[in-house]
N, C-alpha and C positions, 0 to 999 in steps of 0.2 A: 275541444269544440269539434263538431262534427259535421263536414259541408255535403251539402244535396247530390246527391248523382247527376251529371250531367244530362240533358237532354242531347238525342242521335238529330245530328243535322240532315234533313231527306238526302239531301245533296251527296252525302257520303254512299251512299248505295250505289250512285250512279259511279262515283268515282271507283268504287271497288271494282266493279264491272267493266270498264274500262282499262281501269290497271291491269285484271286476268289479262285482257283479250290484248292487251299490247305490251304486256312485260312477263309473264305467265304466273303461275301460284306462286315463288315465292318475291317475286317485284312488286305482286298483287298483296300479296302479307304485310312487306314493308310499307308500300304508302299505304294499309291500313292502320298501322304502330303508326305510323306520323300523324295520318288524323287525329286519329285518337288522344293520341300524347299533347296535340295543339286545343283539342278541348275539353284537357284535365278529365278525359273518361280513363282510371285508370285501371278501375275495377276489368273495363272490357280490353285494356292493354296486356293484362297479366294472361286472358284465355289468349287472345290473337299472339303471343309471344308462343303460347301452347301450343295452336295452329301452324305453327309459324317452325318448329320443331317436328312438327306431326307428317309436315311435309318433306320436311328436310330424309326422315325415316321413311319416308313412300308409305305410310301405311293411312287409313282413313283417318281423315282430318277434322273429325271433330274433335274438340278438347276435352272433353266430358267425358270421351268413350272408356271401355272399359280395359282394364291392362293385359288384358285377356290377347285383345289387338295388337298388341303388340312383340315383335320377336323378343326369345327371349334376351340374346345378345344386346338389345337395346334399351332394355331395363333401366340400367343404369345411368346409360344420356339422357334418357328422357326425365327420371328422378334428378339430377343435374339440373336440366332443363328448367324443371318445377321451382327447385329450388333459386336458381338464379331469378328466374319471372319475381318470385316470392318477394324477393330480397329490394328487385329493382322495385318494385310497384309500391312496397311496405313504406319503405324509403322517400317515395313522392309522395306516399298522404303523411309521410311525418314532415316533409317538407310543407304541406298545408298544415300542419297543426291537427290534422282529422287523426286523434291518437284509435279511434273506436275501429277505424277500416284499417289502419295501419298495423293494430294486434292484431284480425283479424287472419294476415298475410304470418305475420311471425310467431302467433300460438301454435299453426298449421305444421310452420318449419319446426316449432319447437325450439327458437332462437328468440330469447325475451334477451337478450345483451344490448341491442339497440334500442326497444322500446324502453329499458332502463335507462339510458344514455339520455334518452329523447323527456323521458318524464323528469329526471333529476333537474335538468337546464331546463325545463317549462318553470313560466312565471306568469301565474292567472291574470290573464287583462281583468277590466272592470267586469266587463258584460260577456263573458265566456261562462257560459253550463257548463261546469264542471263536475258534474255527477259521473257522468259516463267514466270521467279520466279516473275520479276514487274511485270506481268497482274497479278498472281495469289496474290500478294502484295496488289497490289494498282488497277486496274480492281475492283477485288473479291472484294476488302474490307476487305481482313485478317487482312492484315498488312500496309496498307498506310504510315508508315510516314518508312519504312525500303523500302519499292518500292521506294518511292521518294530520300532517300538515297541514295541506289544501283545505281539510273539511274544520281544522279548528281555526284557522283565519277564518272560512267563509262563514259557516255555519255555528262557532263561538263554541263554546266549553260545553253545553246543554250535547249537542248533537258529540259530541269526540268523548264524552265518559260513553253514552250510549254504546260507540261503536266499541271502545274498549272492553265493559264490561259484557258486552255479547257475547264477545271472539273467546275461541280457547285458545290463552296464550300462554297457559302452563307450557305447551310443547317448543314454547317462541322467547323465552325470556330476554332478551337482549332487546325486540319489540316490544315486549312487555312496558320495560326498565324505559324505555325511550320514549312511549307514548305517555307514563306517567310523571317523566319526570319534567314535560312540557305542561302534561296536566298541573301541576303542583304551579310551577313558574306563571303559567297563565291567568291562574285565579289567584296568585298570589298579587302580582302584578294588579291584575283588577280589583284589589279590595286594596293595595295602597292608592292607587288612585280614586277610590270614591273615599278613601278617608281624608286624603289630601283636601278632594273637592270641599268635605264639610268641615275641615280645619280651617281652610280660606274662608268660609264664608263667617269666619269667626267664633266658632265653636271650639277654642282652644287657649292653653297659656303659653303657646309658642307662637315666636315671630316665623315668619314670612321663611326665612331660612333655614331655621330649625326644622320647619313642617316638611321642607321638600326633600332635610336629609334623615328623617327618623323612621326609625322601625314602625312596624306597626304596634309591637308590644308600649315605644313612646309616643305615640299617636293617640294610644286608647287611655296610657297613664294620665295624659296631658289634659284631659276633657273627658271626665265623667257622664255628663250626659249625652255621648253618643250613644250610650243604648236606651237611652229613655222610650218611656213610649211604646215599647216592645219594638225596637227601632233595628235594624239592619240594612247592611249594607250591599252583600252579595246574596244570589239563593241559597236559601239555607241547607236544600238536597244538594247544590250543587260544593256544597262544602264541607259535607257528609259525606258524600261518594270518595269527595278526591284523598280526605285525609283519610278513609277505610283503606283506596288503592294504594297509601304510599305507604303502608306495611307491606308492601310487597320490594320496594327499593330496599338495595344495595346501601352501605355507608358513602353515602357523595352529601356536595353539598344542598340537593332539594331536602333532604332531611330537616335543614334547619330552617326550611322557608313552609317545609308544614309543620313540623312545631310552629312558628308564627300565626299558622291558622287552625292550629290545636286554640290555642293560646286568645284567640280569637272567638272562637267558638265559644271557649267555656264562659266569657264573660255574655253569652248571649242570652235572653231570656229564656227559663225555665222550659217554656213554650215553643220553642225554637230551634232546641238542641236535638229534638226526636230521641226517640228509645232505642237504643242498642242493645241486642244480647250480650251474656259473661262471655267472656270473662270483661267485657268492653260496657258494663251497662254503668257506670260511673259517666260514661260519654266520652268530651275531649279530654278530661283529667289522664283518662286509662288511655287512651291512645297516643298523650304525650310520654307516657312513662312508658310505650312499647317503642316509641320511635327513640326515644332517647337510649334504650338499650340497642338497639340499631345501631346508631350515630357512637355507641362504645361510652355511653356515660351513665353513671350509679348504676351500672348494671346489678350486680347482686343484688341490692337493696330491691330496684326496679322487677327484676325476677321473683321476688319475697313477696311481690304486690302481687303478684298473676298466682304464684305455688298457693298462699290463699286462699280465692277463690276455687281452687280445683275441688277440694272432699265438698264444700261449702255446695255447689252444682251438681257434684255427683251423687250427693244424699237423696237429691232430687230427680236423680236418672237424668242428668246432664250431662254429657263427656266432651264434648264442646271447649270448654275452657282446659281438658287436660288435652284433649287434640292441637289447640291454638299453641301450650305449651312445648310440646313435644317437638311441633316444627321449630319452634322460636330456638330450643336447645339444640338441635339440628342444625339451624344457620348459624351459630353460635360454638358449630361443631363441637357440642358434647353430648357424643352419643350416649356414653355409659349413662350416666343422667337420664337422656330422654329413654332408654333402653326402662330403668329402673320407673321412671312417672308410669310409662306405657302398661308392666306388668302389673301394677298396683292397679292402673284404672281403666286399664282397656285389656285389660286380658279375657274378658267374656266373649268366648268362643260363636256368639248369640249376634255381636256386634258386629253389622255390616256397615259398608262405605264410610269410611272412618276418612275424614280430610288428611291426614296424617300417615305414613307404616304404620303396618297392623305391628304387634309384637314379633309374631314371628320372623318378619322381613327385618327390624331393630337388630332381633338376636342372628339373622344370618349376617347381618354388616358388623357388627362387635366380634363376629365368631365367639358365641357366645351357643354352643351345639346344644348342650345341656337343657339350656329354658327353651329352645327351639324345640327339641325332644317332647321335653313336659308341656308345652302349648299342644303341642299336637297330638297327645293322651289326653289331654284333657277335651280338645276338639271332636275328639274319636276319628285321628285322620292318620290312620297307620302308615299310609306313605311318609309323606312328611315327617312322621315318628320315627322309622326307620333310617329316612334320609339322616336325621340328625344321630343319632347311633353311630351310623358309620363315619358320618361326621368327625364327629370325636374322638374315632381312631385315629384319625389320621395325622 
């Protein structure tokens, strides 16, 4: 939250002018810092602290002036100076909770540790505008995974895939991993509670305590016609989006709470489930059999399902599903494998922005000089060609 600027009491002019004239400049500095400080102006504490150093240096006493003014010998106290002012003032608007003028002080110093400190222990009242604190959160890069917090209490699952899927968080994975795996929990959480709600109201062959301890997969067993009707429970984008992002986690335990909304999904109307591209256009069926290779179960088998579709798409100048494969064998660290899909279906020297290594970058992590060599003959890219040559000496 972020409070008004103080209004300048007339009264304080007078007193300033007084103070000169019967304590000199700097008696006259300090009961200006005292006023000031007494009516929360602290934006004009931090110059009068400047002032208040400018004089101690004898040189012209505006704060704003240029460093030009200054000897050079006093460089450095005067940057001291700055920085202490900074530090003091930053300090009293996070003591108001005003987090927007408080970075304002510590982006300057280039000391985001305390506005970390300050955002972690913030806990949004009711009625606090919290926008400013997300940019300054998750924008800035203070504090990301307390932005991303913030804005899925406030603003609910709709607004928090938005921010996610915006941001480039290839470069950030542990961000990544952490906003998804809130994601997953949130909407999970939200579709066992509206199924709860319509198990209660008797839409089930479970008692009263059965309903409040079942999966969702026995929720949906239990009462066939919850999907009647073309019936749903959660948005149906918003349950699209989340189990796309959870191909992106780690083996943990969200894995098996989006399987539960794989699992969900598929029993959805026809009409419901939206079109996915290959190798994922089977819908939740393919996306549970990609997370379960994740989670480390019927992998082989689960891999025979996706190796399928790859010549199937690529007949069609699709490479898409041999791309999607290549990483999955990658996380699954095997290279030689994805080395081998790569030269069979992405070897065309033609194909740009490949979601995946291109083959030559496969064959320089296999050391593999040889196909590195021949991609780059067949590219017509004699450096590279060469490089892999000598390569091979070695």
């Amino acid at each position: 939250m972020e409070t008004e600027t103080p209004s300048v009491d007339p009264a304080l002019f007078d007193r300033a002018e007084s103070a000169l004239a019967d304590h000199g400049p700097l008696g006259a500095v300090d009961s200006l810092i005292a006023d000031l400080m007494a009516a929360e102006n602290y934006q004009a504490v931090f110059y009068a602290k400047l002032l208040r150093k400018r004089v101690e240096l004898g040189v012209a006493p505006f704060p704003t002036g240029p460093s030009s003014e200054l000897p050079d010998a006093s460089h450095e106290d005067y940057e001291n100076a700055i920085r202490e002012a900074g530090r003091t003032v930053g300090a009293l608007y996070l003591e108001k909770r005003d987090f927007a003028k408080a970075w304002g002080f510590y982006r300057m110093l280039g000391e985001q540790e305390r506005m970390f400190a300050a955002l972690d222990a913030y806990v949004p009242a009711p009625d606090d505008d919290t926008y400013g604190i997300v940019e300054i959160a998750w924008q800035h890069g203070v504090h990301p995974q307390k932005g991303f917090d913030i804005l899925l209490g406030r603003s609910g699952v709709c607004s928090a895939i938005t921010m996610v899927s915006s941001a480039n968080l290839a470069a950030n994975p542990d961000l990544r991993e952490y906003c998804i795996k809130k994601l997953v929990r949130a909407l999970h959480g939200q579709l066992q509670e509206r199924l709860r709600g319509d198990l209660a109201a008797g839409h089930t062959g479970l008692d009263a305590d059965a309903t409040i301890a079942a999966t969702i997969a026995e929720m949906m067993a239990s009462s066939p016609d919850l999907f009647g009707d073309e019936m749903y429970h959660i948005d149906v984008s918003h349950l699209s989006s989340v189990v796309q992002l959870a191909a992106h986690l780690p083996k943990c335990d969200e894995l098996d709470l989006a399987l539960e909304l794989c699992e969900y999904g598929r029993h959805l109307s026809p009409n419901l489930r939206g079109d996915m591209p290959a190798p994922f256009d089977e819908g939740y069926p393919d996306y549970a059999k990609y997370l379960d290779i994740l989670a480390g179960r019927n992998v082989d088998a689960n891999l025979g399902h996706f190796r399928a579709k790859i010549a199937v798409a690529a007949d069609g100048g699709d490479t898409f599903p041999a791309e999607v494969f290549v990483n999955l064998l990658l996380r699954l660290e095997r290279l030689p494998e994805a080395l081998a899909v790569a030269k069979q279906y992405l070897g065309d020297p033609d194909l740009r922005d490949l979601s995946c290594p291109t083959v030559t970058e496969l064959a320089r992590r296999a050391g593999d000089f040889a196909t590195m060599a021949a991609v780059a003959k067949t590219a017509a890219d004699p450096v590279n060609y060469l490089a892999g040559l000598i390569a091979q000496r070695k």
